[in-house]
PyMOL Python script that loads the backbone (N, CA, C, O; Angstrom):
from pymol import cmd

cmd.read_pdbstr("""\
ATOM      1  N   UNK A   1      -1.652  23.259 -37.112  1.00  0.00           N
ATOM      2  CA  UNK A   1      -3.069  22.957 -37.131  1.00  0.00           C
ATOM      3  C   UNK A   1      -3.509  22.600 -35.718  1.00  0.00           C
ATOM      4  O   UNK A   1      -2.850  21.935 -34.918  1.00  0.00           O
ATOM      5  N   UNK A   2      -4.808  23.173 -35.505  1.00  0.00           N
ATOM      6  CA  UNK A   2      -4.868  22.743 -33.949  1.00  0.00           C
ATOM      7  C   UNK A   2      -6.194  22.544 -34.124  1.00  0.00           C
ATOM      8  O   UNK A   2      -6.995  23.184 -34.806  1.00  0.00           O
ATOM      9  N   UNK A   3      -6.401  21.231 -33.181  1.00  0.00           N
ATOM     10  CA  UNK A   3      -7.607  20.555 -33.300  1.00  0.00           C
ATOM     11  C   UNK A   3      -8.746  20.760 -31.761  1.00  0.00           C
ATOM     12  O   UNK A   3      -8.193  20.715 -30.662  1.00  0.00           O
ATOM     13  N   UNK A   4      -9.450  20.858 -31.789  1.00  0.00           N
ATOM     14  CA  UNK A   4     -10.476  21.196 -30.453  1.00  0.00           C
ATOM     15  C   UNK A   4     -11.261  19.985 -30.516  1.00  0.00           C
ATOM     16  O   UNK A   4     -11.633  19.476 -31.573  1.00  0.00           O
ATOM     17  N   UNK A   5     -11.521  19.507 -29.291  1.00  0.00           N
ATOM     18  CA  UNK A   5     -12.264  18.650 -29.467  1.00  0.00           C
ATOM     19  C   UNK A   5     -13.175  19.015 -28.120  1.00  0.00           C
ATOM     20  O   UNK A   5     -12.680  19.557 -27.132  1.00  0.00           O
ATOM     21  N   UNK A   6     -14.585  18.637 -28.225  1.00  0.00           N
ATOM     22  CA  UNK A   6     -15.500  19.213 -27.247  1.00  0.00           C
ATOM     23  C   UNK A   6     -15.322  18.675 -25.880  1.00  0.00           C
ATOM     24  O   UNK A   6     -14.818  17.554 -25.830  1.00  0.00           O
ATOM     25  N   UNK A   7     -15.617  19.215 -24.817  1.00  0.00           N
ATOM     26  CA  UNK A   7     -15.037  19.110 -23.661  1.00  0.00           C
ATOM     27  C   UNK A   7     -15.472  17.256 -23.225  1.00  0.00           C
ATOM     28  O   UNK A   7     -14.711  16.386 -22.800  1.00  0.00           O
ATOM     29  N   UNK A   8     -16.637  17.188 -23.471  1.00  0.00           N
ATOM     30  CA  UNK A   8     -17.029  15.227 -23.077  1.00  0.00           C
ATOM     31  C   UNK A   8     -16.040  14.966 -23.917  1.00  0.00           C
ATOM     32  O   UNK A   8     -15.223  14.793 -23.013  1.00  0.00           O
ATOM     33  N   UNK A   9     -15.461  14.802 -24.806  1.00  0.00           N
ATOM     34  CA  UNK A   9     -14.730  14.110 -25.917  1.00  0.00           C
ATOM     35  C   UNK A   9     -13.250  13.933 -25.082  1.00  0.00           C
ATOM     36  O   UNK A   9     -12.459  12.998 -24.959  1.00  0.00           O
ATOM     37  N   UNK A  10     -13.301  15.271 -24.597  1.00  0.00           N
ATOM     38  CA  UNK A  10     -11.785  15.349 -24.183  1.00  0.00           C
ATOM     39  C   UNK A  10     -11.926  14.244 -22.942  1.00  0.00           C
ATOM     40  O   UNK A  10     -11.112  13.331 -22.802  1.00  0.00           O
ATOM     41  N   UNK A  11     -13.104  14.455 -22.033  1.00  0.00           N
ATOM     42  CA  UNK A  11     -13.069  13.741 -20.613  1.00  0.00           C
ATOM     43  C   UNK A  11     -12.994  12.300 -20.694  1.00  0.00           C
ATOM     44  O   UNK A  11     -12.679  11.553 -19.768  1.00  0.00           O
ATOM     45  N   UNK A  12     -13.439  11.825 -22.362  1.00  0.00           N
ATOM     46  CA  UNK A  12     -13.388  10.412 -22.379  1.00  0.00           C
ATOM     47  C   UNK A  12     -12.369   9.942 -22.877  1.00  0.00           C
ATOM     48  O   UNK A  12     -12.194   8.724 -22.925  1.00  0.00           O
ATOM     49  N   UNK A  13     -11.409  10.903 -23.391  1.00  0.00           N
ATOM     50  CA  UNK A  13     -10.220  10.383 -23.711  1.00  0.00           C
ATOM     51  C   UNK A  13      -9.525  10.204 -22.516  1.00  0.00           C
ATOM     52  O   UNK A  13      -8.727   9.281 -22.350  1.00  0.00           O
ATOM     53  N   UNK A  14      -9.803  11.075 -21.646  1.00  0.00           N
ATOM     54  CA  UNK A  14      -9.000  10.630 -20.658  1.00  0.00           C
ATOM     55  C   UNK A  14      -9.239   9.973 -19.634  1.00  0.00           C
ATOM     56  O   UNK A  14      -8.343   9.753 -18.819  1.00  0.00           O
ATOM     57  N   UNK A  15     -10.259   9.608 -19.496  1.00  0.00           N
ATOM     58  CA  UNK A  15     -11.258   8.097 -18.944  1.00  0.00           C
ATOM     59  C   UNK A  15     -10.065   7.116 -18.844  1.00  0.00           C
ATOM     60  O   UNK A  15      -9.346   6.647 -17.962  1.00  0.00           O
ATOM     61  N   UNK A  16     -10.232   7.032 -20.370  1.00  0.00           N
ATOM     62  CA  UNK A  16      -9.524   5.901 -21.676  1.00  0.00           C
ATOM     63  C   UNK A  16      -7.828   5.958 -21.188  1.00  0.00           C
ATOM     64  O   UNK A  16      -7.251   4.896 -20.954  1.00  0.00           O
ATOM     65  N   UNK A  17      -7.202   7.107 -21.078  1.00  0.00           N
ATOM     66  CA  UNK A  17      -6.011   7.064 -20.871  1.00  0.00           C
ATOM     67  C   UNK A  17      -5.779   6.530 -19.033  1.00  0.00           C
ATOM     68  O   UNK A  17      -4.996   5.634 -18.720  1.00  0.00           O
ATOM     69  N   UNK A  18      -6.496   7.177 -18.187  1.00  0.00           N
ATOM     70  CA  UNK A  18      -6.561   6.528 -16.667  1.00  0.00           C
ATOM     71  C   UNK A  18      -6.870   5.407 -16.545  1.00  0.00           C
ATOM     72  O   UNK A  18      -6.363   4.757 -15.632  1.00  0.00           O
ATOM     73  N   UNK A  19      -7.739   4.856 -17.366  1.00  0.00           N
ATOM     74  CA  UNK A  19      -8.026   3.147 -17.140  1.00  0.00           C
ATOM     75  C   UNK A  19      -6.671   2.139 -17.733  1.00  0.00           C
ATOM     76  O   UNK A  19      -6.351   1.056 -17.243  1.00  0.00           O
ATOM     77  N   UNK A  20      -5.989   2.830 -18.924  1.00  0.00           N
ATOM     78  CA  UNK A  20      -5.156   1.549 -19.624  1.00  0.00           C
ATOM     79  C   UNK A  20      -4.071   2.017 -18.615  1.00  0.00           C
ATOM     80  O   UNK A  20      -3.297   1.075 -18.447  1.00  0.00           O
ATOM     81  N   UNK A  21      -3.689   3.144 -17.842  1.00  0.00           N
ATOM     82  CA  UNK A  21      -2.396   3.335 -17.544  1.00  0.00           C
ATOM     83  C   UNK A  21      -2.993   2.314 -15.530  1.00  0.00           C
ATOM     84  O   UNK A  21      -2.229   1.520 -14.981  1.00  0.00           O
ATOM     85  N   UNK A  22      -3.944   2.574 -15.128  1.00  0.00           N
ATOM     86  CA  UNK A  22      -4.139   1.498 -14.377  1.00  0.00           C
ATOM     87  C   UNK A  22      -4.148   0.138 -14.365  1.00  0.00           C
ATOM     88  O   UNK A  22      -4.031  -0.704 -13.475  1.00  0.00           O
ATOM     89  N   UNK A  23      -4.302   0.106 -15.478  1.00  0.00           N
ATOM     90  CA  UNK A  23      -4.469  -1.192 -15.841  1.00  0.00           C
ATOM     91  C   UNK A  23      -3.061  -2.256 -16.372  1.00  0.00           C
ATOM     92  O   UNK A  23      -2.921  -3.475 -16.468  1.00  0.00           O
ATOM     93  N   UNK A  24      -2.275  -1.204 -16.604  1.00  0.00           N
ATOM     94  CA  UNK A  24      -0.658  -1.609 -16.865  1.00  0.00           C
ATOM     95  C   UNK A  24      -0.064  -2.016 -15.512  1.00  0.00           C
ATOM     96  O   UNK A  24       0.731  -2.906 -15.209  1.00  0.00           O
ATOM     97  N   UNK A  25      -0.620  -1.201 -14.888  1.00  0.00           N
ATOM     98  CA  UNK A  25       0.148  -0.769 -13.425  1.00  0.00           C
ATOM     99  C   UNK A  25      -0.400  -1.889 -12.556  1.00  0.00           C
ATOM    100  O   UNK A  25       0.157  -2.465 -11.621  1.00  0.00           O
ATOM    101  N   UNK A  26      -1.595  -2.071 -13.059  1.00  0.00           N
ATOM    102  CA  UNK A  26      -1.578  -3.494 -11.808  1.00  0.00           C
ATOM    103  C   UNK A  26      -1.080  -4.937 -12.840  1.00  0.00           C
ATOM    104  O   UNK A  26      -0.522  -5.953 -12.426  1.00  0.00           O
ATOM    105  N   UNK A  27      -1.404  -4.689 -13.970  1.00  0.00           N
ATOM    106  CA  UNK A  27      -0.158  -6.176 -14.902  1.00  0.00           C
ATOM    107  C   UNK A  27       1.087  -6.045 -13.918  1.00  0.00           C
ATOM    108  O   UNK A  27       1.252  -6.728 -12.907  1.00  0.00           O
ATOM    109  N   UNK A  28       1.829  -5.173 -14.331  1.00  0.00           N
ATOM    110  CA  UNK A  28       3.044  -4.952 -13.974  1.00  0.00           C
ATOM    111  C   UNK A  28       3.430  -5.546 -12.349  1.00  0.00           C
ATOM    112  O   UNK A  28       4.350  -6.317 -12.075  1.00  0.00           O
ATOM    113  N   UNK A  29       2.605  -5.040 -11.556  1.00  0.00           N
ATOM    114  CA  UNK A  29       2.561  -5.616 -10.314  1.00  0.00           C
ATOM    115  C   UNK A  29       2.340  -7.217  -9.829  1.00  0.00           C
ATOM    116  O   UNK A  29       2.800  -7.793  -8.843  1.00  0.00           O
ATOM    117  N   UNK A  30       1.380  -7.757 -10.997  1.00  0.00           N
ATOM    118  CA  UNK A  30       0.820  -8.750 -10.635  1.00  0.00           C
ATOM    119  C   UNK A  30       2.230  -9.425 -11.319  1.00  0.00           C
ATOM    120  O   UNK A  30       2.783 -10.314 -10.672  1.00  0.00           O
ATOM    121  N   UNK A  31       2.786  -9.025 -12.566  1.00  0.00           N
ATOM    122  CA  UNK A  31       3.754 -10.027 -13.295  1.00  0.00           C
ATOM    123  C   UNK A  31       5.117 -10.062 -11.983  1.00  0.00           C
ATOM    124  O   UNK A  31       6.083 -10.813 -11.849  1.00  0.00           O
ATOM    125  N   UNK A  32       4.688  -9.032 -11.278  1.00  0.00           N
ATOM    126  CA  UNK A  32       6.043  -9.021  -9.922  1.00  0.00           C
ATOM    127  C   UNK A  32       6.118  -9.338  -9.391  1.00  0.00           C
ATOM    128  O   UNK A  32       7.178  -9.655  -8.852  1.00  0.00           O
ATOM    129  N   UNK A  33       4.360  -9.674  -8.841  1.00  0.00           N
ATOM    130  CA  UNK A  33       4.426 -10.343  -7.267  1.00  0.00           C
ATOM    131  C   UNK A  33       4.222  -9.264  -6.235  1.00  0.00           C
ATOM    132  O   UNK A  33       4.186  -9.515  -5.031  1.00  0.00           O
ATOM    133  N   UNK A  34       4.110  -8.237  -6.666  1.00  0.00           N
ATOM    134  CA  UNK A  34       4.012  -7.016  -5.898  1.00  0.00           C
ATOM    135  C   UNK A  34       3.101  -7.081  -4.971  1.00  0.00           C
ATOM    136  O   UNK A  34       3.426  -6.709  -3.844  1.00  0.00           O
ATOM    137  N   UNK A  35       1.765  -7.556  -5.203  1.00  0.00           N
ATOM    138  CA  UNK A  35       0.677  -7.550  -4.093  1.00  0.00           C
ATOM    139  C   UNK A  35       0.328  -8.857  -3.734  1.00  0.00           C
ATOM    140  O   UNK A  35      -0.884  -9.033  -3.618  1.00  0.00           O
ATOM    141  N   UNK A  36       1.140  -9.944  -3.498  1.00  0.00           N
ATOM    142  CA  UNK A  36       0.961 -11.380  -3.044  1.00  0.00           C
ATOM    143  C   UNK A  36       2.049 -11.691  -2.476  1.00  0.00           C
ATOM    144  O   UNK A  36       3.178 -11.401  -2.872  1.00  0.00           O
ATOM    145  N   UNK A  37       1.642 -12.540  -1.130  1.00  0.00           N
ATOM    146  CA  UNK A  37       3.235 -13.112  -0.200  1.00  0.00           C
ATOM    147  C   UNK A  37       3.661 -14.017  -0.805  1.00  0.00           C
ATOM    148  O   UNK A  37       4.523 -14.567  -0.119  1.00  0.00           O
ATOM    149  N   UNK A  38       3.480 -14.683  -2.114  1.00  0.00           N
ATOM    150  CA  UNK A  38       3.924 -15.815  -2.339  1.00  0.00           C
ATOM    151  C   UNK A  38       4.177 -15.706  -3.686  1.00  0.00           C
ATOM    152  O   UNK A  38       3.335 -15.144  -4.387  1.00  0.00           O
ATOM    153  N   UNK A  39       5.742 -16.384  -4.442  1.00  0.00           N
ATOM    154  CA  UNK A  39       5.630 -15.966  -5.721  1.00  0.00           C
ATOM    155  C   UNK A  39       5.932 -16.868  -6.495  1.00  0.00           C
ATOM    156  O   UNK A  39       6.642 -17.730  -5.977  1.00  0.00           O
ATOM    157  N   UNK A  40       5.611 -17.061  -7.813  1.00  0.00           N
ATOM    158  CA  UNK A  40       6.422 -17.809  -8.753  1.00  0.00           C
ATOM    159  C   UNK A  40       7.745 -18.262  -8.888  1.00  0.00           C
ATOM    160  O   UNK A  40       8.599 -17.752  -8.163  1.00  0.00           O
ATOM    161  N   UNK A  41       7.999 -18.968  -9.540  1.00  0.00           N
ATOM    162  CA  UNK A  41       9.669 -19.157  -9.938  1.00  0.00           C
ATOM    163  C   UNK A  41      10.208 -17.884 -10.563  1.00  0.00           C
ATOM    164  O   UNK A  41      11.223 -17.277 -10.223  1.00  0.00           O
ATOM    165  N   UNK A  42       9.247 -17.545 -11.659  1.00  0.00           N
ATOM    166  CA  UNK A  42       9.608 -16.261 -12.532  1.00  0.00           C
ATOM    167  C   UNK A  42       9.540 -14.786 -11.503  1.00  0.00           C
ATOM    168  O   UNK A  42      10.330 -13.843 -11.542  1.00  0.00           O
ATOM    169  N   UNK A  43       8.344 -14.948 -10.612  1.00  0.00           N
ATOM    170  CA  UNK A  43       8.524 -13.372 -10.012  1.00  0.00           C
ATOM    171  C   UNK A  43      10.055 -13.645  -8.983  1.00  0.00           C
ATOM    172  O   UNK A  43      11.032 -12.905  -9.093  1.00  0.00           O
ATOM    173  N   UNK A  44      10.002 -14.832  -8.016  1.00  0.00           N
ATOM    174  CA  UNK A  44      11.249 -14.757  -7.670  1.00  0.00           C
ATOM    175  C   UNK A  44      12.161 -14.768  -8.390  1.00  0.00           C
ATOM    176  O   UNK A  44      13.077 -15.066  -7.623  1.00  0.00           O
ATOM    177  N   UNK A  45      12.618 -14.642  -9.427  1.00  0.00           N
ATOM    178  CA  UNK A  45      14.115 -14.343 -10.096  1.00  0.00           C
ATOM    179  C   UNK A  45      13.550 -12.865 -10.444  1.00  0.00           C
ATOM    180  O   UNK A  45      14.185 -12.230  -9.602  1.00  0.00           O
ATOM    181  N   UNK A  46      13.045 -12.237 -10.891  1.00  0.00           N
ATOM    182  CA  UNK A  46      12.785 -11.050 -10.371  1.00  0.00           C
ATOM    183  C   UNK A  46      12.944 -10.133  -9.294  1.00  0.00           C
ATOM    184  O   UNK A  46      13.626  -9.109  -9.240  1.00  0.00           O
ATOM    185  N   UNK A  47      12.179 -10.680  -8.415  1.00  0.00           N
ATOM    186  CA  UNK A  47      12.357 -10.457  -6.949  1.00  0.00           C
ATOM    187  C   UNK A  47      13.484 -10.414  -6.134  1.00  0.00           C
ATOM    188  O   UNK A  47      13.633  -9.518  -5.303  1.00  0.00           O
ATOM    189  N   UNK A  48      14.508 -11.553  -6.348  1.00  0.00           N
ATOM    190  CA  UNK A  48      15.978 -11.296  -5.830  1.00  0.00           C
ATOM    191  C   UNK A  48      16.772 -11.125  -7.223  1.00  0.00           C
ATOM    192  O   UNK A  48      17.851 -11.706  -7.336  1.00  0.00           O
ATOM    193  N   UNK A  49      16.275 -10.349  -8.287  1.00  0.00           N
ATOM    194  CA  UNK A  49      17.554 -10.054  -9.591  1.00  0.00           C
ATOM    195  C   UNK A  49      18.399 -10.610  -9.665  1.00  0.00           C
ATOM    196  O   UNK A  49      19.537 -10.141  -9.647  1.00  0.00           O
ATOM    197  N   UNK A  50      17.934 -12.514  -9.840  1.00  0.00           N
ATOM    198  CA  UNK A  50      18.630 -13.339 -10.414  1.00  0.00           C
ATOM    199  C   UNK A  50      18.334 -14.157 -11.091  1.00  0.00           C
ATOM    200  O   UNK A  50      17.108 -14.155 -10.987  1.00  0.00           O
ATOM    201  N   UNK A  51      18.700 -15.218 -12.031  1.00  0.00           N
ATOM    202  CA  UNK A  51      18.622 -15.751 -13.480  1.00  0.00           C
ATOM    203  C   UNK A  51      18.187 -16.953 -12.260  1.00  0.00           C
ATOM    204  O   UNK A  51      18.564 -17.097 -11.097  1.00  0.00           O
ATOM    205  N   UNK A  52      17.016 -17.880 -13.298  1.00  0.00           N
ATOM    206  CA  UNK A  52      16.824 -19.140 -13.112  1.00  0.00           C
ATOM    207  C   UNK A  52      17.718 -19.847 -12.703  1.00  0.00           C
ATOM    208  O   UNK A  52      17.546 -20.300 -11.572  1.00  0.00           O
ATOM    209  N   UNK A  53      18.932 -20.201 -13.393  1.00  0.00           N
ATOM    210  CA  UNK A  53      20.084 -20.883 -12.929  1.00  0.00           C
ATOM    211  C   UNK A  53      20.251 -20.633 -11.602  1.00  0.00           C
ATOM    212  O   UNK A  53      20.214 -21.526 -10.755  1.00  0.00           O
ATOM    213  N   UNK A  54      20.390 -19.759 -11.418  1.00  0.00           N
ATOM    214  CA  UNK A  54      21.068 -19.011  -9.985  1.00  0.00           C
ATOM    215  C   UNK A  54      19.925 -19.448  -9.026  1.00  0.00           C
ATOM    216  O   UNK A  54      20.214 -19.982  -7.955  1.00  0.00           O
ATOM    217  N   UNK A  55      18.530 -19.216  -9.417  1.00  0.00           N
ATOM    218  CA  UNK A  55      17.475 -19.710  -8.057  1.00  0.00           C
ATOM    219  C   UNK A  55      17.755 -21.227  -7.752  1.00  0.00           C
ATOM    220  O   UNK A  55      18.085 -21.682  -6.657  1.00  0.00           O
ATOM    221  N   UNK A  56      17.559 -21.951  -8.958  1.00  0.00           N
ATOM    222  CA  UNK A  56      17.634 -23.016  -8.810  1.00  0.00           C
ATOM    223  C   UNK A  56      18.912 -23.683  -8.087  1.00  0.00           C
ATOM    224  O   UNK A  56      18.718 -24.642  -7.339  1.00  0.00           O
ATOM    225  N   UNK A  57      20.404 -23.117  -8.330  1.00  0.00           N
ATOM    226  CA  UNK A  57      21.437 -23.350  -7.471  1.00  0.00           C
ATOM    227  C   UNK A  57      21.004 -22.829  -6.502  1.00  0.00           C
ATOM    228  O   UNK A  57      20.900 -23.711  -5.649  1.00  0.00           O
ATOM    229  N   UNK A  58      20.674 -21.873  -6.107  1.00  0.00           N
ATOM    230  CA  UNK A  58      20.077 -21.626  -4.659  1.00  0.00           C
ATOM    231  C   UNK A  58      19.081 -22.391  -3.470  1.00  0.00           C
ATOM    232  O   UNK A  58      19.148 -22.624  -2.264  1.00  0.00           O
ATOM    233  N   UNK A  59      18.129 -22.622  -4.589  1.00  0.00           N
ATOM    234  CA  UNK A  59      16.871 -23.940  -3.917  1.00  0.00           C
ATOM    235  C   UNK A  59      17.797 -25.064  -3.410  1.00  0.00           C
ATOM    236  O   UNK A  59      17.730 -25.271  -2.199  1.00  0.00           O
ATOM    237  N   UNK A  60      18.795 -25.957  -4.246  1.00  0.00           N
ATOM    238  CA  UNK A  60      19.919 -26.468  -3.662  1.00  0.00           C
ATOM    239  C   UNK A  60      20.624 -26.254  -2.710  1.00  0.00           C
ATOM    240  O   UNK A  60      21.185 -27.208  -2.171  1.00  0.00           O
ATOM    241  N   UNK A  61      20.795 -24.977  -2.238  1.00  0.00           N
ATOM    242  CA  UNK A  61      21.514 -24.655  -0.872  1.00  0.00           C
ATOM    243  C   UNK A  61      20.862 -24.391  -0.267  1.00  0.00           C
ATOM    244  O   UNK A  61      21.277 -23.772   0.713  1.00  0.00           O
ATOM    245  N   UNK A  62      19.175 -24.676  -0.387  1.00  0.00           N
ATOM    246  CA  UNK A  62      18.157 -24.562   1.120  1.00  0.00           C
ATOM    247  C   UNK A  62      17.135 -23.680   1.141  1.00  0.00           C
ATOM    248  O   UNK A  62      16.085 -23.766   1.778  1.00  0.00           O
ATOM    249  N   UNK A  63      17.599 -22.590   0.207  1.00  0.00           N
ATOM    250  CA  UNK A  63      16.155 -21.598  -0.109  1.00  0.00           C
ATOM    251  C   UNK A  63      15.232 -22.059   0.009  1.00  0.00           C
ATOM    252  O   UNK A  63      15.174 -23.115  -0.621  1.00  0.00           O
ATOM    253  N   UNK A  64      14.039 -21.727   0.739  1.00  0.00           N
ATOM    254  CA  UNK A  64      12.858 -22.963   1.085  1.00  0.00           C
ATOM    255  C   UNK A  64      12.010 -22.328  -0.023  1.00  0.00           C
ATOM    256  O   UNK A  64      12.249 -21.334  -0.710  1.00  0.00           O
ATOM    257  N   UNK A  65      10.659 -23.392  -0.020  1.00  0.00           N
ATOM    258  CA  UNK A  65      10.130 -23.007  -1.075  1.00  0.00           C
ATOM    259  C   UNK A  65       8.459 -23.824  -0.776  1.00  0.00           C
ATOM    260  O   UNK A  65       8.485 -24.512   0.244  1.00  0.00           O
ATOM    261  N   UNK A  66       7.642 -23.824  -1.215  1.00  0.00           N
ATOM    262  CA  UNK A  66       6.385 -24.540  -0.983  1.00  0.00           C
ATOM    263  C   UNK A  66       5.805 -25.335  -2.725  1.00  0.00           C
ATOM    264  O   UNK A  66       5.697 -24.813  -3.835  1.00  0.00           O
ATOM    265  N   UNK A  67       5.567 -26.644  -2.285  1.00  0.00           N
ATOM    266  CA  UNK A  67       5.534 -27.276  -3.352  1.00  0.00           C
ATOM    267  C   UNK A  67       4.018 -27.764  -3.308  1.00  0.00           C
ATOM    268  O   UNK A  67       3.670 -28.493  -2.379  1.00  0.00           O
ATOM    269  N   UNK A  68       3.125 -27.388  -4.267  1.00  0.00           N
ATOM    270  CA  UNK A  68       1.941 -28.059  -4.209  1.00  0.00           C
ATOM    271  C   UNK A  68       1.421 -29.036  -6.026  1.00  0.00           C
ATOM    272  O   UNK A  68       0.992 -28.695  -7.128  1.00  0.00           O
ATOM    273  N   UNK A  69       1.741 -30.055  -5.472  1.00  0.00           N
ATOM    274  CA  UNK A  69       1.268 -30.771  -6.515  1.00  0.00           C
ATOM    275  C   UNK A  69       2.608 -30.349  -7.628  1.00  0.00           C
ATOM    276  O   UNK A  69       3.667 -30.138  -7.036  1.00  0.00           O
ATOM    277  N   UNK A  70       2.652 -30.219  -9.066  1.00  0.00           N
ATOM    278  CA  UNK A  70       3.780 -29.397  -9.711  1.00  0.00           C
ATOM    279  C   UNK A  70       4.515 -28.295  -9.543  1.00  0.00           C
ATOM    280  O   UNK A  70       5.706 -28.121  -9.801  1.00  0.00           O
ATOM    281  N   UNK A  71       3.280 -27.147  -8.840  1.00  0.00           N
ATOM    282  CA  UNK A  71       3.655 -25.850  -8.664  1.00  0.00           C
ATOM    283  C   UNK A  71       4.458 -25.653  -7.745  1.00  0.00           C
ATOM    284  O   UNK A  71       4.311 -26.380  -6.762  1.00  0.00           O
ATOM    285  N   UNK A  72       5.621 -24.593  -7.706  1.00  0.00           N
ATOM    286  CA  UNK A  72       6.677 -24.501  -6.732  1.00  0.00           C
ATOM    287  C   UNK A  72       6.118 -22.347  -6.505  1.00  0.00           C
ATOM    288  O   UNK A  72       5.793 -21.455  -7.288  1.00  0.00           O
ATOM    289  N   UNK A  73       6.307 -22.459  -5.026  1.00  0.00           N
ATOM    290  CA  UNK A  73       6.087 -21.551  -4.785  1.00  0.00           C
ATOM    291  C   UNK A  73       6.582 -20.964  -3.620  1.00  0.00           C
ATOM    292  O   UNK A  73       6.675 -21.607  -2.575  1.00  0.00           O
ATOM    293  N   UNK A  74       7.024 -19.374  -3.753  1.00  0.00           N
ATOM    294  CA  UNK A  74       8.578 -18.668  -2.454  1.00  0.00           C
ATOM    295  C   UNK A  74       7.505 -17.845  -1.713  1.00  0.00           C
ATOM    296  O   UNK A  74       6.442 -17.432  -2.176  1.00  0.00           O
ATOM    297  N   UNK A  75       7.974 -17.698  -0.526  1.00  0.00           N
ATOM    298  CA  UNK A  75       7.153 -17.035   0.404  1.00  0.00           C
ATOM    299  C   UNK A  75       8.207 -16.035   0.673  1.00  0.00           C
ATOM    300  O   UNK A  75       9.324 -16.258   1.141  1.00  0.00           O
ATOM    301  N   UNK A  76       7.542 -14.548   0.200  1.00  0.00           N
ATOM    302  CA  UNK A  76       8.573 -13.607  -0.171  1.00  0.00           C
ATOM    303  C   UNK A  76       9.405 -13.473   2.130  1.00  0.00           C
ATOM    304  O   UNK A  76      10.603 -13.479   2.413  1.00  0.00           O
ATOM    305  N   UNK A  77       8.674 -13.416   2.777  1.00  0.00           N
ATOM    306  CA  UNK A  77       9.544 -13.742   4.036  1.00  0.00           C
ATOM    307  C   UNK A  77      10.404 -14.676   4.356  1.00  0.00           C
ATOM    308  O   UNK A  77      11.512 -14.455   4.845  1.00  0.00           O
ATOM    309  N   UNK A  78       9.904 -15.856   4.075  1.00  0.00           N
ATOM    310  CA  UNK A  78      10.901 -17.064   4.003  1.00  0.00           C
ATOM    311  C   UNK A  78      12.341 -16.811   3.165  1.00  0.00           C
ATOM    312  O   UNK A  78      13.470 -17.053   3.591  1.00  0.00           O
ATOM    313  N   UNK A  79      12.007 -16.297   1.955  1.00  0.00           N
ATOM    314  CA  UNK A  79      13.008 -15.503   1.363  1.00  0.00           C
ATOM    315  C   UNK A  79      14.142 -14.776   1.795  1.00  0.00           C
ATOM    316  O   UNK A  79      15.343 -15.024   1.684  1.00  0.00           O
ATOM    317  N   UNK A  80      13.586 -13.915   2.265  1.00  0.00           N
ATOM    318  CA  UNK A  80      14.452 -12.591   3.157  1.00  0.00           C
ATOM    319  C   UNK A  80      14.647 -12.941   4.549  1.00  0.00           C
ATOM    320  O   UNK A  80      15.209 -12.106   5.258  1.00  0.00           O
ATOM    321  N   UNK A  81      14.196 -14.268   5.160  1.00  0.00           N
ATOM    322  CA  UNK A  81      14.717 -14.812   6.414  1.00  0.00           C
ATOM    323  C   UNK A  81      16.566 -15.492   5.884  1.00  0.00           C
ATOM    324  O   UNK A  81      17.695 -15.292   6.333  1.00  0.00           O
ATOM    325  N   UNK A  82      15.968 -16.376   4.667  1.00  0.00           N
ATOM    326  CA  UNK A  82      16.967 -17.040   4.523  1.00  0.00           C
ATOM    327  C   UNK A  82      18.245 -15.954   3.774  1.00  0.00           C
ATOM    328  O   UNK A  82      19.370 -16.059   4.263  1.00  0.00           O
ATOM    329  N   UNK A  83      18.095 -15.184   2.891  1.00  0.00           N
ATOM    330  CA  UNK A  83      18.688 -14.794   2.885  1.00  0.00           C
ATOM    331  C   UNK A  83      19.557 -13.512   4.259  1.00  0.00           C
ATOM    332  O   UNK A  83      20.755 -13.287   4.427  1.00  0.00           O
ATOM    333  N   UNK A  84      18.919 -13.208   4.644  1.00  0.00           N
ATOM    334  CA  UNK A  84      19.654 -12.598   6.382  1.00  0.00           C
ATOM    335  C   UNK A  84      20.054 -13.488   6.908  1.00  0.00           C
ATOM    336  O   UNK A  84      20.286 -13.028   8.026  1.00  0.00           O
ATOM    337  N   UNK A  85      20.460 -14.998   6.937  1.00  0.00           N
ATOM    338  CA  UNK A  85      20.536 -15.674   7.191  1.00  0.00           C
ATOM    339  C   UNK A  85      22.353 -15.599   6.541  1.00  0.00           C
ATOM    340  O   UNK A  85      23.398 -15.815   7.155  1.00  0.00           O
ATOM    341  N   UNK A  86      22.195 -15.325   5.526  1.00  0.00           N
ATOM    342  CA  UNK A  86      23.163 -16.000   4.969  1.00  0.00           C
ATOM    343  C   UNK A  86      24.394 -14.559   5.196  1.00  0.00           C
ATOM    344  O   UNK A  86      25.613 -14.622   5.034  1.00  0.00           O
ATOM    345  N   UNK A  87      23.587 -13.373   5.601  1.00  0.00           N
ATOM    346  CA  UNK A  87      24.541 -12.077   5.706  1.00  0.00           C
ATOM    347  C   UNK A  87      25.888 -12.271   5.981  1.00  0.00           C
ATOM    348  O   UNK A  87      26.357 -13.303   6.461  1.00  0.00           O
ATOM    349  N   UNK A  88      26.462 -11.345   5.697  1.00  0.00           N
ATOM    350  CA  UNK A  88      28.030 -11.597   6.159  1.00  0.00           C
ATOM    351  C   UNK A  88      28.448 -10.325   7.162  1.00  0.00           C
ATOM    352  O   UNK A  88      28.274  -9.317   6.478  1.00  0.00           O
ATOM    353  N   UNK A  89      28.758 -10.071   8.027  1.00  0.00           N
ATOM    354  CA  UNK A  89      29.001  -8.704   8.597  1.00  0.00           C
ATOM    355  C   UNK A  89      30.301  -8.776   8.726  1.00  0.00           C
ATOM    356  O   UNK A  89      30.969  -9.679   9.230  1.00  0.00           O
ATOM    357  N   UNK A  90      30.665  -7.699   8.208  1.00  0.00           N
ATOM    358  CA  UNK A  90      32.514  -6.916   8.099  1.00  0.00           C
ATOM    359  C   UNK A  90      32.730  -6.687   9.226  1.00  0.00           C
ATOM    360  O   UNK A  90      33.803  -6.185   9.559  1.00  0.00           O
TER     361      UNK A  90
END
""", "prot")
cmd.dss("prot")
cmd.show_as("cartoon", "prot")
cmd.util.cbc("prot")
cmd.orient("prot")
C-alpha cells in the first residue's frame, strides 16, 4: 500500500523531523558540556570516562575545580592541564 501525501504535508513533516533531531543534538551537547568551558560533576565524569568515585578520588589528588556557594565546577582546561601534568613518557 503506498500512501502520497501532498507535497506541504510532506515539507512539514520534515520541518518536524529537522527541528526534534536539532533539538536532540543540542540536549545531547548541553548534557556533555560540549559548548561550555566549565562543567558539572556529571559532564566531567563523562568528559574524562570516569565513574564519580574515581573523580572524586581524583579531586583528592588535586584536580582543581571551582566552588561557588554548593556548586562544584571543572574548567575543561584546568582539566587537561592537570591531567598532562600527570603524563608519563616511556
Amino acid at each position: 500500500m503506498l500512501v502520497q501525501l501532498p507535497e506541504e504535508q510532506t515539507q512539514e513533516i520534515q520541518k518536524m523531523i529537522a527541528t526534534l533531531i536539532k533539538d536532540e543534538i543540542h540536549h545531547f551537547k548541553e548534557d556533555m558540556g560540549l559548548d561550555t568551558p566549565f562543567l558539572n560533576k556529571k559532564q566531567t565524569c563523562h568528559y574524562l570516562g570516569v565513574s564519580h568515585n574515581t573523580l572524586d578520588i581524583w579531586i583528592a589528588m588535586g584536580l582543581p575545580y571551582i566552588r561557588v556557594g554548593k556548586s562544584i565546577r571543572f574548567s575543561k582546561e584546568s582539566i587537561n592541564q592537570w591531567m598532562t601534568r600527570l603524563e608519563i613518557s616511556a
